[in-house]
C-alpha positions in Angstrom: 38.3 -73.8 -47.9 37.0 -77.2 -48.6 39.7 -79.0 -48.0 40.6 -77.3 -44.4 39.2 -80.1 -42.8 41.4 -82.6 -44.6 44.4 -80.5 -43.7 43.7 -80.5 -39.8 45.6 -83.6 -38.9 46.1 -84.5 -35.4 49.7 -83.1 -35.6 48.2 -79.7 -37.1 45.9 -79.2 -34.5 48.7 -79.9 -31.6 50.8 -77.7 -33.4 48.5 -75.1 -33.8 47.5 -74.8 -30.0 51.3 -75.1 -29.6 51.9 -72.0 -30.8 49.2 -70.1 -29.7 50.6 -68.1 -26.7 47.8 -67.4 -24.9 47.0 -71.2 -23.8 48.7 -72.9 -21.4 47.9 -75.8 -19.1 48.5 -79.6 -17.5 48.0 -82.5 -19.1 46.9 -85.7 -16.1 47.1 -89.3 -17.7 46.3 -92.3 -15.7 46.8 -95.4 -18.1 47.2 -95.9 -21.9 50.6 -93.9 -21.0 50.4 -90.1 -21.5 49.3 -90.5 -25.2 47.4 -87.0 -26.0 50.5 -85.0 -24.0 53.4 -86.9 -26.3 51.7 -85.9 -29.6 51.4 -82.3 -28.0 55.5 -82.9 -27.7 55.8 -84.6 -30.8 54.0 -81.3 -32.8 57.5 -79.2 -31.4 56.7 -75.5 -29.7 55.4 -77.6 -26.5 57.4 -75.9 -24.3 54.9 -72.7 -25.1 51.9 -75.0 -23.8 52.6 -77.5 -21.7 53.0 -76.2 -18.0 53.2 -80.0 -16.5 52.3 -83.7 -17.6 51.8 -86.2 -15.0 50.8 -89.7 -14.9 50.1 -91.3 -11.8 49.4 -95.1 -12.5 49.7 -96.6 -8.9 46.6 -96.2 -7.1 48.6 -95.5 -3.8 50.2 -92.0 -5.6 46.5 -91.4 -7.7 44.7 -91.8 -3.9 47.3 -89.6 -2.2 47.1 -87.1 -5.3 43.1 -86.8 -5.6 41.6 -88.6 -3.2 39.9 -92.1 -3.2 37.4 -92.9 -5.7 34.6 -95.8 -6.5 36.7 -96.7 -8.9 39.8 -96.4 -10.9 38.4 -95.5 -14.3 35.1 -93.2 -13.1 33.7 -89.8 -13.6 34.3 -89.2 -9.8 38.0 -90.0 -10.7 38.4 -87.8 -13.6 36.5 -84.6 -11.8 39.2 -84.9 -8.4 42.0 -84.9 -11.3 40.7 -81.7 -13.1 40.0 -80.2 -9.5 43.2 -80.9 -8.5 45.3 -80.0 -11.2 43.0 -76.7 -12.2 43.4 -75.6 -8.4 47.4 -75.8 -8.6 47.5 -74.5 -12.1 45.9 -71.3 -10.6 48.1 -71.1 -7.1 51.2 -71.7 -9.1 50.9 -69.6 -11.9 47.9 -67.3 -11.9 50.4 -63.9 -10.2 53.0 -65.2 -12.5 50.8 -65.2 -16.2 47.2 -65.1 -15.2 46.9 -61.9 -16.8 48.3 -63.1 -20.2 46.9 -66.9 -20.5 43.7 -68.7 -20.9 44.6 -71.6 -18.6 43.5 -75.5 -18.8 43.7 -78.6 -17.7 42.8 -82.1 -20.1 42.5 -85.0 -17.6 41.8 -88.8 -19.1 41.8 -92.1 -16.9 41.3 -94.6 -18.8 42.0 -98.6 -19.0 42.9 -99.8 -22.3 42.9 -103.7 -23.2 45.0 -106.0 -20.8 47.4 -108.2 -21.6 44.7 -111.5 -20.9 42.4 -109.3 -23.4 39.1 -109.7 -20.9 38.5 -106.3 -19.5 36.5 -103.5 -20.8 38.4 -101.0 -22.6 37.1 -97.4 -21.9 38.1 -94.3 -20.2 37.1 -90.7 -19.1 38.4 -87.7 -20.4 37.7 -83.9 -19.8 39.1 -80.8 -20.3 38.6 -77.7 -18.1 39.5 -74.0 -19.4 39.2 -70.4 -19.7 38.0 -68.1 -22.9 40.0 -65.8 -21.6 42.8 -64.5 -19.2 41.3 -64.6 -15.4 38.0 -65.8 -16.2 35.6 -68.8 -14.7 36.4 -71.9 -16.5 34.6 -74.1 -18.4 34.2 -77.6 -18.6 33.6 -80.6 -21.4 33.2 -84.2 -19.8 33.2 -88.0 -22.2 33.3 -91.4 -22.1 34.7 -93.3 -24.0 34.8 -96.8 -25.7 37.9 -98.5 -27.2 36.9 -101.2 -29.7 40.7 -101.7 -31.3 41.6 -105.2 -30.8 45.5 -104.4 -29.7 46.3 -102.3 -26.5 48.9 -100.2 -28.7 46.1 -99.4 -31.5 43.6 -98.2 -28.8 46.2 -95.6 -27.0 46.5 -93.9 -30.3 42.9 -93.8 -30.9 42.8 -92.0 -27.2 45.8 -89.8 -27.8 43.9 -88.7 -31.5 40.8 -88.2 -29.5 42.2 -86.2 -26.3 44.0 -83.7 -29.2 40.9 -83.5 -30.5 38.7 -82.7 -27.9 41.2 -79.6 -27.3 41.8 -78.2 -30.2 37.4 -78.3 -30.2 37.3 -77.0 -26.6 39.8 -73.6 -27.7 38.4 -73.3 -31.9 35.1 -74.9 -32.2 33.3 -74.2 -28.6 30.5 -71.9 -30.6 29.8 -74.6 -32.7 29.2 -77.6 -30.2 27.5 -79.9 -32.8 30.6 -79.3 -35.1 32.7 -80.1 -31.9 31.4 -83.0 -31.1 32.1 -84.4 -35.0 35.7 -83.2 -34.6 36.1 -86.1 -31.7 36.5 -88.8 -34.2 38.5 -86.6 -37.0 41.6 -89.1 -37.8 39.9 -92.1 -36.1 37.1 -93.4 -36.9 33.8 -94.0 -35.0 34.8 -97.9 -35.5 37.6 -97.6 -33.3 36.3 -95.2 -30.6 32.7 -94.8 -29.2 31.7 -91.7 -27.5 28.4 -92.9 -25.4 28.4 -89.8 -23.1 29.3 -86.2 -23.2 28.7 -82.4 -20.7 29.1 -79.3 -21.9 29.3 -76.9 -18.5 30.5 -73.0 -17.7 30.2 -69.8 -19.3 31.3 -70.8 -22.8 28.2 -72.9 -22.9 25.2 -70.9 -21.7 22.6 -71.7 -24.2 23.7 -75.8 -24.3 21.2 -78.2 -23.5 23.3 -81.6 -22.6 20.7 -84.1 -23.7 20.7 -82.5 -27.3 24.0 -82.9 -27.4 24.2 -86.5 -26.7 20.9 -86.7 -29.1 23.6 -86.1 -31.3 26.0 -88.6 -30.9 23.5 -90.8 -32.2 22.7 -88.8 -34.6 26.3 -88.6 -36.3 27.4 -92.1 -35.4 29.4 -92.1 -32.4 27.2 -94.1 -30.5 24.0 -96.1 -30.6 22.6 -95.3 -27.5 22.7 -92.0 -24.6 21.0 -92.1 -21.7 18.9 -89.0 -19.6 17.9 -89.7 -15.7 14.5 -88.2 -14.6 16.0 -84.5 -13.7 16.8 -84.4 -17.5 20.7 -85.4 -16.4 23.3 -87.2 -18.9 23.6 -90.3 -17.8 26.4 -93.0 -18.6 24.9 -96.0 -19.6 27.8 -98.5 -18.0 27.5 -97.3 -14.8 23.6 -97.2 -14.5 23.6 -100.8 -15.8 26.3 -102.4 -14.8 25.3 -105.6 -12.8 21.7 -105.1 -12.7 19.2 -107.1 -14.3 17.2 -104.4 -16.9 13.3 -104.3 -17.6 12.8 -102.3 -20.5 9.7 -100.3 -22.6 10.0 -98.9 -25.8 7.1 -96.3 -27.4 6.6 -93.6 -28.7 5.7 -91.7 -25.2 4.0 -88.7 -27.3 3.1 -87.9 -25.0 3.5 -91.2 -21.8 0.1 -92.3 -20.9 -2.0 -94.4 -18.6 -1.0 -97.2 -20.6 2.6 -96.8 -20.8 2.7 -96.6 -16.8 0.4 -99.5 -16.3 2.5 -101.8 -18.7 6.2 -101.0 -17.0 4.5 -101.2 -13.4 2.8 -104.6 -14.5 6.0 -106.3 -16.0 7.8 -105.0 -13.0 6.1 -106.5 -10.7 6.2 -109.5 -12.3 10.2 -109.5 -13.8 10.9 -108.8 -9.5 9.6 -112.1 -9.0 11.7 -114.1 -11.6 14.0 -116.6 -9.6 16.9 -115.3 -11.7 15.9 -111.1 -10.1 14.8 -112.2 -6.5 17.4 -109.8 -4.4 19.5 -108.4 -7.3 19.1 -104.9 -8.6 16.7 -104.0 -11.2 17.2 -100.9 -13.4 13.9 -100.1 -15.4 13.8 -97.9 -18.2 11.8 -96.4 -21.1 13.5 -96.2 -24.3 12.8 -94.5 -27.5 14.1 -95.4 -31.0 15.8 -92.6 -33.1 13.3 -94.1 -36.0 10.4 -92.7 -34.0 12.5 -89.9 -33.3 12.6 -89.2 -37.0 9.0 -90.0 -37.8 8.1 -86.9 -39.4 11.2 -87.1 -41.4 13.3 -84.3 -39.2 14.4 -84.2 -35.8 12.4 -82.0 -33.5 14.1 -80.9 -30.6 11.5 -79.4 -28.6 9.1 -82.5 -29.0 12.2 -84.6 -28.3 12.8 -82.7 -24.9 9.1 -82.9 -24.2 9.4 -86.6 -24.5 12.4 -86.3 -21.8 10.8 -84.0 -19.6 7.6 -85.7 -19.2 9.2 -89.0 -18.7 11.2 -87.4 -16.0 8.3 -85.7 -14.4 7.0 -89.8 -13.5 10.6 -90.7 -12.2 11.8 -92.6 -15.2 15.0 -93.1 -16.7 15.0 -92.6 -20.6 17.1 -94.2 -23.3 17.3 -93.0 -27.1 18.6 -96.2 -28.7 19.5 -97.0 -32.5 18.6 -100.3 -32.5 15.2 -100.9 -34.1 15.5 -104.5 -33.7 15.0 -105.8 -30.5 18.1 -108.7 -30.4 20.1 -105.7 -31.0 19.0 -103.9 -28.1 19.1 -106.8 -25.8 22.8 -107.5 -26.9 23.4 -103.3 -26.2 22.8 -104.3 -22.8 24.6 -107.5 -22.6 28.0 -105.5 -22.9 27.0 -104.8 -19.4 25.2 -107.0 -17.3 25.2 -110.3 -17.1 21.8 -110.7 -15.2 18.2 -111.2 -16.7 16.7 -108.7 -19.5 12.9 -108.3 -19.1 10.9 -106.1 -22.2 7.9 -104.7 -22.2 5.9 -104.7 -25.2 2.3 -104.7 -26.6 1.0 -106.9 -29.1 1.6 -105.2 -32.0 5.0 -105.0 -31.2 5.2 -108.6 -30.7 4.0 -109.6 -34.0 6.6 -106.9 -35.6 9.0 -108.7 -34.0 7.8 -111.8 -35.9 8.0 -109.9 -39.1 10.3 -112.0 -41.0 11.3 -108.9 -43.2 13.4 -107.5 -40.6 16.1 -109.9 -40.5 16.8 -110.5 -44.0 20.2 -109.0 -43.8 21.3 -112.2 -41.7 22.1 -114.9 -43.0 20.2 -117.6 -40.2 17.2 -114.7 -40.8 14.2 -114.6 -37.9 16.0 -118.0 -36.3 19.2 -115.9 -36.3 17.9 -113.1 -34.4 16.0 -114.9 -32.2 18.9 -116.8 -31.2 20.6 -113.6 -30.2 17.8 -111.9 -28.4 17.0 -114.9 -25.6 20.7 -116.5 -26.0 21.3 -115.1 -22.4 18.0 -114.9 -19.9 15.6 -112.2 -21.8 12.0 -113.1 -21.3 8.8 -110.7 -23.5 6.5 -109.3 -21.2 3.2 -109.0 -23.7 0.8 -106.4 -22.8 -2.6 -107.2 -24.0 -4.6 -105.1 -26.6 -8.7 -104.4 -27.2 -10.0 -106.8 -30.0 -11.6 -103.7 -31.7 -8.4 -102.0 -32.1 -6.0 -104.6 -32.6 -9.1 -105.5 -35.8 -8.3 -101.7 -37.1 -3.8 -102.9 -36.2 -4.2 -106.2 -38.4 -6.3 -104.0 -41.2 -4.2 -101.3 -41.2 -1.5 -103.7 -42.7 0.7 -103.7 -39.2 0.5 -107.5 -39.1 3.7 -109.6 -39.4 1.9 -111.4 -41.7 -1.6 -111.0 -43.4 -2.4 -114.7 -41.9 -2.3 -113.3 -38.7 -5.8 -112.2 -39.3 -7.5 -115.9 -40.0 -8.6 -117.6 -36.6 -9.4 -114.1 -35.0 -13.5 -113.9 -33.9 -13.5 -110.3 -33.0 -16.2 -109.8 -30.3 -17.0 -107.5 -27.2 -15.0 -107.5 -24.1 -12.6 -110.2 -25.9 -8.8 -109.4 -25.3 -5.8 -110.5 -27.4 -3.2 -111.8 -25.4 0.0 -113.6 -25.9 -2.0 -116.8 -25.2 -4.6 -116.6 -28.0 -3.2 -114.3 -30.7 -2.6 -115.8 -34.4 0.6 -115.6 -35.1 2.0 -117.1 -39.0 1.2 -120.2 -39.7 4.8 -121.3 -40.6 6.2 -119.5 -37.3 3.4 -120.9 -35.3 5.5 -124.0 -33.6 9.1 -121.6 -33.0 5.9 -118.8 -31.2 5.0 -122.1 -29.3 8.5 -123.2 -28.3 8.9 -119.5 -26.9 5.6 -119.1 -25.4 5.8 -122.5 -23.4 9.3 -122.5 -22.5 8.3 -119.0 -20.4 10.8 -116.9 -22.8 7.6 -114.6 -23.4 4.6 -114.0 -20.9 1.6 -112.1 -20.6 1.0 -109.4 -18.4 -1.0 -110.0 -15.6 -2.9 -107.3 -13.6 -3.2 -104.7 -16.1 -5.6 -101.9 -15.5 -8.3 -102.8 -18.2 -9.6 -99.2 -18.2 -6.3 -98.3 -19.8 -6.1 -100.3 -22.3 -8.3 -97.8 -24.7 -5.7 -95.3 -24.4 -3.5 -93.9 -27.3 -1.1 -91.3 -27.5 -2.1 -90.3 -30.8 -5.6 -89.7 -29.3 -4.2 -87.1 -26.6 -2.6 -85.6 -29.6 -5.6 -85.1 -31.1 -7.8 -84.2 -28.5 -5.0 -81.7 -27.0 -5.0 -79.6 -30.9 -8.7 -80.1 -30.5 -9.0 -78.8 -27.0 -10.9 -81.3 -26.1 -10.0 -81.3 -22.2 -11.4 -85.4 -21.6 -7.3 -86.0 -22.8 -5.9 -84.8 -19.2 -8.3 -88.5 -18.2 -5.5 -90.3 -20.2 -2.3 -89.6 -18.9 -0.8 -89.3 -15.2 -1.7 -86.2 -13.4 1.6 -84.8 -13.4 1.9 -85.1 -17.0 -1.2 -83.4 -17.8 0.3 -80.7 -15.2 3.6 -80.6 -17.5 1.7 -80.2 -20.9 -0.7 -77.6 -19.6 1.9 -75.3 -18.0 4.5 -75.2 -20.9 1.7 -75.3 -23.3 3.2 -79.0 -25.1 2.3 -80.2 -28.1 0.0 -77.4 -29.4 -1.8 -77.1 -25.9 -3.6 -73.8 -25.7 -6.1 -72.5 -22.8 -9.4 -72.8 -23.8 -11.1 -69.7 -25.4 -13.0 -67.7 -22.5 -16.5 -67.6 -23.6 -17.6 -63.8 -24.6 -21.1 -62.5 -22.9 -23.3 -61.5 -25.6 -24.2 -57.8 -25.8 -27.7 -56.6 -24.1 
């Protein structure tokens, strides 16, 4: 049974659903042509599956059909197709062979590469369906990215895709991890980029959404998912598309005083850049799968904690695959064109002068530096304690050990990004960057915060030391203590000794 895989081609799987009797359905298409309903008719024993195709391309018919929409190729667009279709499926042929078949309805809108070659090729797809005959439906929802350079190459990789996601919807709907593997079978996550999927309805009871898009990091199909505050999947394109993005990346393990203070500081001040005044801002915290994978495993629950308590404050969340920071800053250049702000602390800024992460290009710390502030990104550095940024530097976490000559640790002193040592030999690029306003301190920072660490809460949570709820926002403190996160246990009611 090894090699089962290897024998599920994307003709296979069409054939197979083919001649299964019990599922029939529609197949809506609007652009790329109806590619996942002609490899359905190329398999043969369509006719048993395939109740109607349709493929309205002019927006006039696609408006009269299912109603206006934002925009052409948008969730909104895709979920009036599947209502539409599903709703017809079921008034046309539920008295006829509702009894008998497990109905469907696989829906895509999509725009593929243009004949000038400077549009955005993606596309929604979904698939709507029963488990069996006359029950409530249920529901899988992705984007999708075309990276093919040719218009002809990226309508296969959709058609392969779309026959995918069906034949997973009907065979591999227990397994949802396994289904969301299958998406790429025959094409390869090169070609097509899943960055966004839902699992909905009865088949799915147990399903959390933000695991599941954990995953396609995970396995490769994307680099970056996206949760809003109320734990939602959220598609990264349409939250930033146009906006000018402030960003924080930690460990939020759990979010603290500090990591509040540092976002609210650099917003206030990334507002006030001439290139922001009166655009949109998006601001959001991220987390790298490397810190996700600290321990060496994934854990889910401390992942979701993460998510929920970030939520609890309002903030949208990004897991990201891009430990290097030009590589996050050019994630969000594929959509938006307006100024990139990141907030950071000090330590972080000297990692990002750590010469050993760029050695895999060939222009090395220049090369990546080009990259991150080619296009309007500015550093906004959050200052550190001189006592703990003396136990950061002998810890080893400096980008170089001649970061620690020049430093006269005394009380009350700060390290900024004015005074820190940086490298000798990287001292006149730091210089360049920090005079040219490409990196900034942060300005009005609560100085009571700045002695708080996440992996102290940690600690003093497992300890039950209770000066921890001090350190983090109110509601977070709220959150931990109610679903008992990580290792929080009500202190030990005292015992009365015996007379």
């Amino acid at each position: 049974m090894s090699d089962q895989k290897d024998l599920l081609t994307t003709n296979r799987k069409a054939l197979t659903i083919n001649l299964d009797e019990a599922k029939y359905g529609t197949f809506a298409e609007i652009g790329a042509g109806q590619e996942v309903a002609r490899i359905f008719f190329q398999a043969g024993g369509a006719a048993g599956t395939i109740a109607k195709t349709i493929s309205a391309y002019d927006m006039t018919f696609s408006d009269a059909i299912y109603g206006k929409a934002p925009r052409y190729v948008s969730r909104e667009r895709l979920a009036h197709m599947l209502d539409h279709e599903y709703a017809l499926l079921l008034e046309r042929l539920a008295t006829q062979r509702g009894s008998r078949s497990t109905f469907f309805v696989f829906a895509d809108t999509v725009a593929t590469r243009s004949f000038k070659g400077n549009n955005d090729s993606h596309g929604w797809m979904g698939i709507r369906f029963q488990t069996e005959p006359g029950g409530a439906p249920s529901e899988i929802v992705l984007h999708v990215r075309m990276w093919d350079k040719e218009a002809v190459q990226q309508q296969a990789a959709l058609g392969i895709a779309g026959t995918n996601l069906i034949y997973g919807a009907f065979y591999f709907r227990d397994d949802p991890k396994k289904l969301i593997e299958s998406l790429v079978d025959s094409v390869s996550a090169a070609r097509l980029e899943v960055d966004m999927i839902t699992f909905s309805g009865p088949a799915f009871p147990h399903v959390d959404n933000r695991l599941m898009s954990l995953h396609l990091v995970q396995h490769g199909l994307t680099n970056a998912v996206m949760f809003g505050p109320r734990g939602d999947v959220l598609q990264p394109s349409e939250v930033l598309y146009k906006k000018a993005t402030l960003v924080e990346r930690g460990s939020f393990r759990p979010v603290t005083h500090v990591n509040v203070d540092m976002l609210n500081c650099a917003s206030a001040q990334f507002v006030q850049e001439p290139e922001v005044a009166g655009k949109e801002v998006v601001a959001l915290m991220e987390i790298t799968m490397n810190n996700l994978l600290a321990a060496g495993r994934l854990d889910a629950q401390d992942f979701l904690s993460r998510v929920d308590l970030l939520g609890e404050l309002g903030f949208t969340t990004l897991i990201s695959n891009y430990s290097e920071y030009y590589r996050l800053t050019s994630y969000f250049r594929r959509y938006t064109k307006e100024m990139i702000g990141v907030a950071l602390g000090i330590n972080n800024l000297l990692e990002i002068f750590n010469e050993k992460y760029y050695e895999h290009l060939e222009g090395g710390i220049l090369e990546s530096f080009g990259r991150m502030f080619r296009h309007a990104v500015k550093l906004y550095i959050y200052p550190m304690r001189q006592e703990a940024f003396a136990q950061y530097l002998s810890s080893g976490g400096a980008a170089n050990p001649a970061s620690i000559a020049g430093h006269a640790f005394s009380a009350n002193v700060l390290i900024t990004a004015k005074n820190v040592h940086i490298t000798p030999h990287l001292r006149n690029l730091y210089d360049h960057l920090l005079e040219n306003h490409y990196i900034d301190c942060i300005v009005g920072f609560d100085r009571d915060a700045l002695g708080v660490y996440s992996r102290d809460v940690i600690s003093r949570i497992r300890d039950r030391d209770s000066s921890w709820e001090k350190m983090v926002p109110p509601s977070v403190a709220a959150a931990i203590k109610r679903r008992k996160l990580f290792g929080y246990a009500e202190p030990s009611a005292s015992v009365p000794l015996a007379s």
